[in-house]
C-alpha positions in Angstrom: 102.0 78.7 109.5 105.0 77.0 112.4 106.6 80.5 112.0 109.0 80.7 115.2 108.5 83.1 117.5 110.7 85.8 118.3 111.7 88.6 120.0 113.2 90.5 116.8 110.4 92.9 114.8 107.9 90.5 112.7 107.9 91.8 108.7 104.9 89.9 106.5 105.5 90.5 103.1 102.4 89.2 100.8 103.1 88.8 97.2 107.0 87.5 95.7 106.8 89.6 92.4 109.0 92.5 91.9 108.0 95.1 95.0 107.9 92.1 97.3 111.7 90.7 95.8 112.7 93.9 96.0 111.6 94.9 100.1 112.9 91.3 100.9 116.8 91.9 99.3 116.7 95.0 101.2 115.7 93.5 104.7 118.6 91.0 104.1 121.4 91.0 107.1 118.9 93.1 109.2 117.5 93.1 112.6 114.2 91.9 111.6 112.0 88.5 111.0 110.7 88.4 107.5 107.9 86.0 106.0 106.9 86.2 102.7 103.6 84.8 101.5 102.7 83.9 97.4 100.3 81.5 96.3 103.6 80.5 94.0 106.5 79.6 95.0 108.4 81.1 92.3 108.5 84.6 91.1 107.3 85.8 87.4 109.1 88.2 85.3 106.4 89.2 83.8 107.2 91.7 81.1 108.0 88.4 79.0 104.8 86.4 79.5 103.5 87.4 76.3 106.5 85.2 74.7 105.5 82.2 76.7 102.2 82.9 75.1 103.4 82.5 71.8 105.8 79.8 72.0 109.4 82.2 71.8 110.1 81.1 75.4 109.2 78.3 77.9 107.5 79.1 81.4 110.8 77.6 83.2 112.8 80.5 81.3 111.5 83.3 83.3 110.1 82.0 86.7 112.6 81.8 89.5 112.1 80.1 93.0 111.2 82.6 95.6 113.4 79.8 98.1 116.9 80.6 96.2 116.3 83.9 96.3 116.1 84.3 99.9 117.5 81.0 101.2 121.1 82.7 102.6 119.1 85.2 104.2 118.8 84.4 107.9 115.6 85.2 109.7 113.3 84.9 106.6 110.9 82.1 106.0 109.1 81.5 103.0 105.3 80.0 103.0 103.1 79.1 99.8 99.7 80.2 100.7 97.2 82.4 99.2 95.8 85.4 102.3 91.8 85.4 102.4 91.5 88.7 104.4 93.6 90.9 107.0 92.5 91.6 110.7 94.3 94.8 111.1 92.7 95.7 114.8 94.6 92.1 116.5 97.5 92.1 113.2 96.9 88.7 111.8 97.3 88.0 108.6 94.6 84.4 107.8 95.0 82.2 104.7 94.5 79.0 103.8 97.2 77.9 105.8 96.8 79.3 108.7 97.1 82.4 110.6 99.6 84.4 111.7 100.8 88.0 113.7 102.7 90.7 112.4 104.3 93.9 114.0 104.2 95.0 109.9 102.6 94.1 107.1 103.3 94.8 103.7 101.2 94.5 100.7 103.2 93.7 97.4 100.4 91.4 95.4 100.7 93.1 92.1 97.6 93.5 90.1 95.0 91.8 88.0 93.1 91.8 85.1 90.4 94.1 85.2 87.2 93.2 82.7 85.4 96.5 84.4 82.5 94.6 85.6 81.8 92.7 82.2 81.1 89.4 83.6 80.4 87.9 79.7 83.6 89.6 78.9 85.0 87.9 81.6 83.7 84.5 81.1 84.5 83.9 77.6 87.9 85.8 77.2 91.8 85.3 77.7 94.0 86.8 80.5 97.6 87.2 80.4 99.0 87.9 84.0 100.5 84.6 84.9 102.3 81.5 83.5 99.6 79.5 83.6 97.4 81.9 82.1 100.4 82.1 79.3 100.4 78.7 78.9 96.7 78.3 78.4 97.1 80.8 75.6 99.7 79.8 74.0 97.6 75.7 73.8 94.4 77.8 72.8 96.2 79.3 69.7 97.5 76.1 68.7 94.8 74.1 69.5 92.6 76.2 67.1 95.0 75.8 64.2 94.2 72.1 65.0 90.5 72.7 64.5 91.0 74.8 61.6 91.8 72.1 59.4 88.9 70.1 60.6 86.3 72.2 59.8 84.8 72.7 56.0 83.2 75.9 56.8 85.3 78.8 55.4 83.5 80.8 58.2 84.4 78.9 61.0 87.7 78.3 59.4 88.2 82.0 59.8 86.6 82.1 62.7 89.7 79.9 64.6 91.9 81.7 62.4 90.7 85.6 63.7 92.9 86.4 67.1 91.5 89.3 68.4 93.7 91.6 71.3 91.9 93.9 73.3 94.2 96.5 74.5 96.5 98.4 73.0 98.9 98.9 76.1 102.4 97.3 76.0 101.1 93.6 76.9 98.7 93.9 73.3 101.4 95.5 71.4 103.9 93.1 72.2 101.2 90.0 71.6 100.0 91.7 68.5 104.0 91.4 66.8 104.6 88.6 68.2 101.6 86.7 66.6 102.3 88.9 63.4 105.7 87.3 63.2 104.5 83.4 63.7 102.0 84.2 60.8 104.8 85.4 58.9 107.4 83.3 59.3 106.3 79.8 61.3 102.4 79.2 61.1 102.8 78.3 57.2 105.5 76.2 57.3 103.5 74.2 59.9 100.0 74.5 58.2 101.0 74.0 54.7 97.0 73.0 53.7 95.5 75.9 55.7 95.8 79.4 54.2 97.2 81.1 56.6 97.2 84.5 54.5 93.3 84.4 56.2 94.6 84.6 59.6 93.4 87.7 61.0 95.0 89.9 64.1 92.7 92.6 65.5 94.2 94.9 68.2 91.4 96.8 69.5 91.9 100.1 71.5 89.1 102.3 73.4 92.1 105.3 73.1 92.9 107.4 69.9 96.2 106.1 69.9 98.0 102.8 71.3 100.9 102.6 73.9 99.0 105.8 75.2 101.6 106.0 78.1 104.3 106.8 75.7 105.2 109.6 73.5 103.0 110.4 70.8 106.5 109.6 68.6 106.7 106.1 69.9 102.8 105.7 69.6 103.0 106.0 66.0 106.3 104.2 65.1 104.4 101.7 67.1 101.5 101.7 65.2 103.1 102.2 61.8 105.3 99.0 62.7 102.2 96.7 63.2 100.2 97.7 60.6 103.5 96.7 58.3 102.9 93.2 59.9 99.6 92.7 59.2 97.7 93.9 62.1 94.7 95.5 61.8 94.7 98.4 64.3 92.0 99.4 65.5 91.4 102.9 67.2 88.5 104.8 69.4 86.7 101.3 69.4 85.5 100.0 73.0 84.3 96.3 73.1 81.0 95.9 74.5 80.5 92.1 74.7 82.1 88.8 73.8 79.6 85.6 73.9 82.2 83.4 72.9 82.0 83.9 69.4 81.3 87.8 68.2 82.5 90.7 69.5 80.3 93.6 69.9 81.9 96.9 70.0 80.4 100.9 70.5 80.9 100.9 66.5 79.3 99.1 63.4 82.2 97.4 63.8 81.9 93.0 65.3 84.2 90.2 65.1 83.7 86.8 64.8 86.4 85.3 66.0 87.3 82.0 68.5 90.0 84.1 70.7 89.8 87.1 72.7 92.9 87.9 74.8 92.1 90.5 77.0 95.0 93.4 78.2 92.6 96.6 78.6 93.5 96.7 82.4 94.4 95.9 85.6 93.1 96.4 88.7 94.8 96.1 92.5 94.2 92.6 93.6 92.0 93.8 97.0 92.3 91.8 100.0 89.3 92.1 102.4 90.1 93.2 106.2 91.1 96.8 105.8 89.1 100.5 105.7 87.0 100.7 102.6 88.6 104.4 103.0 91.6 102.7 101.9 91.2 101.3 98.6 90.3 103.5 95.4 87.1 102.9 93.9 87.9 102.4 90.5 91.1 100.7 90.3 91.3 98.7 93.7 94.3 99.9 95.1 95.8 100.6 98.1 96.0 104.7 99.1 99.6 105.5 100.1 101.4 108.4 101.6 104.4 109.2 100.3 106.5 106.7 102.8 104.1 103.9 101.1 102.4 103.7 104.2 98.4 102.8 103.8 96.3 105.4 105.0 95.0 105.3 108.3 97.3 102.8 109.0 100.7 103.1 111.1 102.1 99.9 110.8 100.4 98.5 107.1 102.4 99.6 103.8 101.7 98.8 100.2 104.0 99.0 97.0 104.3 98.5 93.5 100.8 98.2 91.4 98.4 98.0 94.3 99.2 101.0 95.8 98.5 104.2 94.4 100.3 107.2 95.5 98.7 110.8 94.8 101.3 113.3 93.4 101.5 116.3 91.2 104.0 114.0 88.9 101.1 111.5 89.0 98.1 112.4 89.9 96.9 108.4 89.7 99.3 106.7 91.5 102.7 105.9 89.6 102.8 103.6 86.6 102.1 100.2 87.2 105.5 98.4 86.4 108.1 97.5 87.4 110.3 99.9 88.2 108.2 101.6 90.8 108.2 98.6 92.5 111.5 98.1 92.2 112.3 101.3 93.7 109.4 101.4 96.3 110.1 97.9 97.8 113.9 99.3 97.8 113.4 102.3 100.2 110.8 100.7 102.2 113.6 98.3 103.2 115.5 101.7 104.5 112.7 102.9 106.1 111.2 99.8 108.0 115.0 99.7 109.5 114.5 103.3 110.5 110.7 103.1 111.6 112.1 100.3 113.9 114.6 102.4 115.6 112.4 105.3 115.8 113.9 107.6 113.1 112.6 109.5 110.4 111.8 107.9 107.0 112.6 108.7 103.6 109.4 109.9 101.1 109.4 108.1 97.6 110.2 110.1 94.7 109.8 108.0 91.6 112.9 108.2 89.1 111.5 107.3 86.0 114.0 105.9 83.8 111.6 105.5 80.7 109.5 102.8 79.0 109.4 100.9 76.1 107.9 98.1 74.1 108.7 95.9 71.0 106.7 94.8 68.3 108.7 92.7 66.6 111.9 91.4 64.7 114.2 94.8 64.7 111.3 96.8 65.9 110.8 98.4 69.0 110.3 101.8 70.5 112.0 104.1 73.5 111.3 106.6 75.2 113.9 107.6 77.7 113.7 111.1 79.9 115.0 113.0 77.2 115.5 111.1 74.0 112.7 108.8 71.9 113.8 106.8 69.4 112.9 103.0 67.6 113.9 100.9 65.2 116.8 98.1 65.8 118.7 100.4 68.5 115.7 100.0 70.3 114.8 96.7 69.6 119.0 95.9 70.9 118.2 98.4 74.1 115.0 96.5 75.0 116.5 93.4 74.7 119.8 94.5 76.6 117.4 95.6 79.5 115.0 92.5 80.0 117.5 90.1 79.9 119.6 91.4 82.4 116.7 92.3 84.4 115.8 88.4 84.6 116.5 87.1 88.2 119.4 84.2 87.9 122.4 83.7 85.3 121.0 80.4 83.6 117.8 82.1 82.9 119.5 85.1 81.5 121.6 82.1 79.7 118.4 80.2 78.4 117.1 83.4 77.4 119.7 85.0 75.4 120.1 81.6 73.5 116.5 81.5 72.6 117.0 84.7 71.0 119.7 84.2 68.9 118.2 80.9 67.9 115.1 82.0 66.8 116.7 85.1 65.2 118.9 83.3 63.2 116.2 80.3 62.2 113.5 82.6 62.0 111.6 79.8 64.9 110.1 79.6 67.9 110.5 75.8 69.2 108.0 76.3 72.2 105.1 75.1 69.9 104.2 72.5 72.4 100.2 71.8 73.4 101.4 70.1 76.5 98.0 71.0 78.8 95.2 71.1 76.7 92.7 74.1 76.9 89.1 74.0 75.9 87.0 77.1 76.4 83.4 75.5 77.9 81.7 78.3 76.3 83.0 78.2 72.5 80.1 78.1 70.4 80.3 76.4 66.7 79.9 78.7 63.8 77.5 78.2 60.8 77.8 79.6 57.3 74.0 81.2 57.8 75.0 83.6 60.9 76.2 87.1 59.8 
């Protein structure tokens, strides 16, 4: 990787998302080398893909490059690679760019999409944890308004007109409005000789109630909010396969329908090397103790989604968003300084500040340690929050202007097909098939 050697305490840091940002700020100005490693070389605020997706925002808006962010701090070095596997025994981290030592390594690369073994599921649907991934959706959805007006077939019309999200987490909830409102307010103006009253929006969820992380107050002002949209909610329904074409679910209940944009869950992107002791079986993440080191590990630590720290509090590992990373990769810089020098670390105790989630123009919902409320206050809070959580003035700048542009013309400009998607498996519908 033509890291240079030196005599000063080696810190890897793999993955530049909001743990790994985090740890690196804090090692700033210390005795220490630091080298991150992301197989991009910017890093993704990803509470906002979802508007990517649907055209309110371009990719450039909120990605920032992980070389401004660290390029005043001395010591650190940046390298765009992706790691293939860990030799923990000799402390070498090898990738596709080489190889290289570390006196500590720290695991910070996030999560991904987790199609629990459904390899049809997987095949034929839509993710949504990266730009690209946003930007493929975001050409799919146009793309099949394109075809929609090509087709004679009121069935297959509908079928390119049926946008089904499985999911009802944030990341559904927030795609669910957002495609709501560009049915409302955009797609007609655009498709004047399609009827876009058939355009259907199915959020499917395997729970009894959607944003199940949330209060049960917030759950249904949620849910109450989409429905007043359009969006067909529905509950206690578990998707058993997708063959490109029809949804199967555990109920009478199928789907024909062109899109499936999968957010049903996430999973700790495993990297091969370490204990199988040390992941979790289920969800792929990294066991921590409370000082986020990985067990049965001295010198290996893991933050943010991919590690998963037992508590009374949370008996799963915290949440996995952002602000446990934030606050995870933030002590870990104190206590990498302190494990240096042979002091005592500091254990992690989560301060949760609350959640939240918006479905749309006005609409939103909050639910902070001691208050819940939604509506436009909400909908002002969350946007209040996000944008100054955005790493970089001009895209807090670019942002806040998109907003108030497409609050005031009721638009979203990003309605661009500029890399074509085609799904290999999309199978043509016929007026016989039921």
């Amino acid at each position: 990787m033509n890291i240079p050697e030196t005599s000063l305490p080696r810190i890897v840091i793999i993955g530049g998302g909001f743990a790994g940002i985090s740890l690196a700020k804090k090692l700033k100005n210390k005795s220490v080398q630091v080298v991150l490693i992301d197989k991009n070389n910017y890093h993704t605020f990803q509470p906002l893909l979802y508007q990517v997706a649907t055209g309110g925002l371009e990719a450039g808006s909120i990605a920032y490059p992980i070389r401004k962010i660290i390029q005043e701090f001395p010591e650190f070095y940046f390298r765009l690679g992706r790691v293939n596997e860990i030799d923990p025994k000799n402390q070498i981290v090898k990738s596709d760019i080489g190889e290289l030592r570390y006196d500590y390594l720290v695991f910070a690369n996030g999560s991904k999409t987790n199609f629990f073994g459904n390899k049809e599921i997987e095949r034929n649907s839509m993710s949504m944890k990266t730009i690209p991934q946003s930007l493929n959706i975001r050409s799919f959805i146009l793309e099949n308004f394109e075809q929609a007006l090509l087709v004679n077939d009121e069935q297959e019309r509908n079928a390119y007109m049926n946008f089904c999200l499985v999911g009802g987490g944030p990341t559904g909830v927030e795609l669910a409005g957002a495609l709501a409102e560009m049915k409302k307010a955009i797609l007609p103006k655009d498709y004047p000789d399609l009827n876009i009253a058939n355009m259907q929006i199915n959020l499917i969820q395997s729970d009894d109630r959607i944003l199940n992380t949330m209060s049960e107050k917030s759950s249904a002002e949620a849910e109450k909010f989409l429905i007043d949209l359009g969006v067909k909610v529905h509950k206690n329904v578990r998707v058993l396969s997708y063959d490109g074409k029809l949804i199967t679910t555990n109920t009478p209940l199928s789907f024909e329908t062109a899109t499936v944009i999968w957010t049903a869950g996430v999973q700790g992107a495993a990297i091969p090397g370490l204990n199988e002791q040390a992941w979790t079986e289920r969800s792929k993440r990294l066991r921590v103790n409370p000082y986020n080191q990985v067990m049965g590990y001295e010198n290996i630590f893991a933050l943010g989604d991919i590690a998963q720290m037992e508590t009374a509090a949370y008996p799963n590992g915290h949440p996995m968003m952002a602000q446990p990373a934030l606050q995870q990769g933030d002590l870990l810089g104190e206590n990498l300084v302190k494990k240096i020098k042979g002091q005592l670390m500091k254990p992690f105790v989560y301060n949760d500040k609350g959640s939240m989630a918006t479905i749309g123009r006005n609409k939103a919902v909050v639910d902070l340690p001691r208050y819940h409320f939604s509506g436009v206050l909400a909908w002002f809070v969350w946007m209040f929050v996000h944008l100054f959580s955005l790493i970089g003035f001009k895209n807090r700048a670019v942002v806040f202007l998109n907003w108030v542009y497409n609050y005031i013309r009721f638009d979203r400009e990003g309605r661009l097909i500029i890399r074509p998607y085609k799904k290999k498996s999309f199978v043509t519908f016929t007026s016989d098939e039921v």
